[in-house]
BANU-825867 format. One record per atom (N, C-alpha, C): atom name; x, y, z; residue in three letters. Coordinates in steps of 0.001 Angstrom, whole numbers, plus 500000, padded with zeros to 6 digits. Atoms other than C-alpha are relative to their C-alpha. Layout:
<pts>
(pt CA, (X, Y, Z), ALA)
...
</pts>
This chain:
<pts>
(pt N, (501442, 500042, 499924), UNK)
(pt CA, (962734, 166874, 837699), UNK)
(pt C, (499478, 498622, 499615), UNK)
(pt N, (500415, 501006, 499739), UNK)
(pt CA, (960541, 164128, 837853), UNK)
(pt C, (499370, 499671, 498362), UNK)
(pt N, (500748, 500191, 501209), UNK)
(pt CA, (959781, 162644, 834023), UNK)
(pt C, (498627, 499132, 499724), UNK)
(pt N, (501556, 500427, 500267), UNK)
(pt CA, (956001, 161608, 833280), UNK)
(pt C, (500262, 498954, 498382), UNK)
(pt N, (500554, 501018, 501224), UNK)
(pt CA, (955596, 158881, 830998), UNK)
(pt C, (498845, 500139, 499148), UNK)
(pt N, (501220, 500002, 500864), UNK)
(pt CA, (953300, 158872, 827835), UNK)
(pt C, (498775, 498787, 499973), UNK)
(pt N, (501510, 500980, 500243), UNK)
(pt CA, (949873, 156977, 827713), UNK)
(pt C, (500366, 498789, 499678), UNK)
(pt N, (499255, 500991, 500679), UNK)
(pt CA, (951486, 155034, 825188), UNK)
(pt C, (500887, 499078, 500326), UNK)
(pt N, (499272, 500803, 499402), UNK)
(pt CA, (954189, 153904, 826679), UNK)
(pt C, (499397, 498858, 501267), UNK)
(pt N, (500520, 500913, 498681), UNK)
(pt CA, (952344, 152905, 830140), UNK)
(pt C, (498920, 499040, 499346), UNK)
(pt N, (500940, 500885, 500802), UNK)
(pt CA, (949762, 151278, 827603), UNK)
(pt C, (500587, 498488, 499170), UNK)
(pt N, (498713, 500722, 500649), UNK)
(pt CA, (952656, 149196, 825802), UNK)
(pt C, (500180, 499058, 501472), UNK)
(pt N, (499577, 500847, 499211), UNK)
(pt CA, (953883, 147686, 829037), UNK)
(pt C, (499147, 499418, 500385), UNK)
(pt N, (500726, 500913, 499735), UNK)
(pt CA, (950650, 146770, 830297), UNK)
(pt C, (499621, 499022, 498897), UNK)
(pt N, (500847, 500994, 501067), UNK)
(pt CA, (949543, 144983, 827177), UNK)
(pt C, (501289, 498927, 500357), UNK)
(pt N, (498575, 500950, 499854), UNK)
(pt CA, (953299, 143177, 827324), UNK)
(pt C, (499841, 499452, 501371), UNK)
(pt N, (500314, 500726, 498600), UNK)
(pt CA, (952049, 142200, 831101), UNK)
(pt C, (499481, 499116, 500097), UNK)
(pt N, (500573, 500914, 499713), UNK)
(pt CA, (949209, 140866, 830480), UNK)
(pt C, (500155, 499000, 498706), UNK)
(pt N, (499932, 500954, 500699), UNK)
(pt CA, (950488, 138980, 827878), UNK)
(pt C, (501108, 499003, 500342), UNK)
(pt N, (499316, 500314, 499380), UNK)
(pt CA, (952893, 137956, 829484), UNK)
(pt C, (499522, 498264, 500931), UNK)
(pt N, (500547, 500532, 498472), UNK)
(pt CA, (950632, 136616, 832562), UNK)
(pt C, (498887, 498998, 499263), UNK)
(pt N, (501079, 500893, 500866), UNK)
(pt CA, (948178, 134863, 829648), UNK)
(pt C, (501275, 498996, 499827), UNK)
(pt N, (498910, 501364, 500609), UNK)
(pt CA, (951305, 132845, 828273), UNK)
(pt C, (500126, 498926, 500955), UNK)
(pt N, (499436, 500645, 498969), UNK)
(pt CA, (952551, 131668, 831612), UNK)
(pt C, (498805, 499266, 500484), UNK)
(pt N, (500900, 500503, 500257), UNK)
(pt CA, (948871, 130867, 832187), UNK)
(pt C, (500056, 498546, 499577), UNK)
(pt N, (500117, 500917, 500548), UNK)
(pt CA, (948811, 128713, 829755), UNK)
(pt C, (500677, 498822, 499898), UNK)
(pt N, (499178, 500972, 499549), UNK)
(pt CA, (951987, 127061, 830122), UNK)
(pt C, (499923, 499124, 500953), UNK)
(pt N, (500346, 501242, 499034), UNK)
(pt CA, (951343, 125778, 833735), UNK)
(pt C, (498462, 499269, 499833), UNK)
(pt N, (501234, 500756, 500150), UNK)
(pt CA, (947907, 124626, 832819), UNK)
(pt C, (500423, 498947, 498558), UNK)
(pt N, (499436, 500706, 501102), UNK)
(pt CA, (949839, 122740, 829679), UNK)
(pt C, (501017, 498501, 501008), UNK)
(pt N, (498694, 500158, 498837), UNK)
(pt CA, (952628, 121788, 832717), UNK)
(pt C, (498847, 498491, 500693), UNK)
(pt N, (500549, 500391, 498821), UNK)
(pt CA, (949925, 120089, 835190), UNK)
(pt C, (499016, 498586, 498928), UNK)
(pt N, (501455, 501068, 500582), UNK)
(pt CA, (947304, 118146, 832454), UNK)
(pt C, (501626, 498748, 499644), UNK)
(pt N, (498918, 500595, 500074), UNK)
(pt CA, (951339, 116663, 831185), UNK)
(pt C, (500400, 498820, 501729), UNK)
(pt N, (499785, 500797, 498894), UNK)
(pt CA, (951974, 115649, 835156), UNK)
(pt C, (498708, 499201, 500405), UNK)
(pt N, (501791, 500876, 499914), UNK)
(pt CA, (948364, 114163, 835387), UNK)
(pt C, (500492, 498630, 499363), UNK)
(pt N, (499539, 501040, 501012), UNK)
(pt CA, (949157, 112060, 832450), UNK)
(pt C, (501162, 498862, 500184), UNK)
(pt N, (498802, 500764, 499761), UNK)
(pt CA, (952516, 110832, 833575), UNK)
(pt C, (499627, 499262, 501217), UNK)
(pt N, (500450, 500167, 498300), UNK)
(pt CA, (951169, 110359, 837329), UNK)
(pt C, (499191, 498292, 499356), UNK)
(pt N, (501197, 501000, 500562), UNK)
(pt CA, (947974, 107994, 835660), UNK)
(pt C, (500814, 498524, 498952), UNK)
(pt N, (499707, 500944, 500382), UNK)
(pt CA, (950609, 105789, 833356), UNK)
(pt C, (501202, 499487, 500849), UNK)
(pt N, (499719, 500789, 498894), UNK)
(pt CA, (952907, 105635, 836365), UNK)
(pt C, (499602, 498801, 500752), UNK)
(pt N, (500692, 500468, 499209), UNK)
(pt CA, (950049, 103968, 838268), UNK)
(pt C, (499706, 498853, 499173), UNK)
(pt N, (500282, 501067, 500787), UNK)
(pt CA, (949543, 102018, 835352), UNK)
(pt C, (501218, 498566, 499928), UNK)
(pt N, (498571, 500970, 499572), UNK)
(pt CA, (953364, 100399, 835152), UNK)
(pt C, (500019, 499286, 501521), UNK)
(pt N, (499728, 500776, 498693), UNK)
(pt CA, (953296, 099735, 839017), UNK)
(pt C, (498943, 498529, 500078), UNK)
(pt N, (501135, 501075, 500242), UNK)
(pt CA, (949855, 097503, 838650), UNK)
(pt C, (500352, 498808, 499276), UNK)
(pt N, (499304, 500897, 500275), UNK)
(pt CA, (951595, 095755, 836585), UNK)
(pt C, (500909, 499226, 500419), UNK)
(pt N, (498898, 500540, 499442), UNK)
(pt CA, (954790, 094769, 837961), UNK)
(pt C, (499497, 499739, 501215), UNK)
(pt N, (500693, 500546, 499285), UNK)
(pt CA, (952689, 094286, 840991), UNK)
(pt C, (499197, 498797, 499724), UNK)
(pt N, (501204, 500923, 500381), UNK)
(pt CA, (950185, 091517, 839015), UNK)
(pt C, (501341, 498805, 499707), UNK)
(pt N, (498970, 501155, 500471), UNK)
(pt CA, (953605, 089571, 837992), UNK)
(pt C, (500637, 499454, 500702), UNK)
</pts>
């Protein structure tokens, strides 16, 4: 027979989802401002070695 899960339980995994889906969130928005940064003092080194 087919077993039914408690409230609880299906309440448990979603919270662990969306916490989940907040972390990862946060990570690539941590990920992208990091490649910004690197991109902008890239551009900075080439200007240089270009001016010399």
């Amino acid at each position: 027979m087919i077993e039914q899960y408690s409230i609880e339980m299906i309440l448990s995994y979603a919270v662990l989802g969306v916490g989940a889906l907040i972390i990862f969130g946060v990570l690539s928005l941590f990920k992208d401002s990091i490649e910004k940064k690197q991109k902008k003092i890239s551009r900075k080194v080439k200007k240089k070695i270009l001016k010399k």
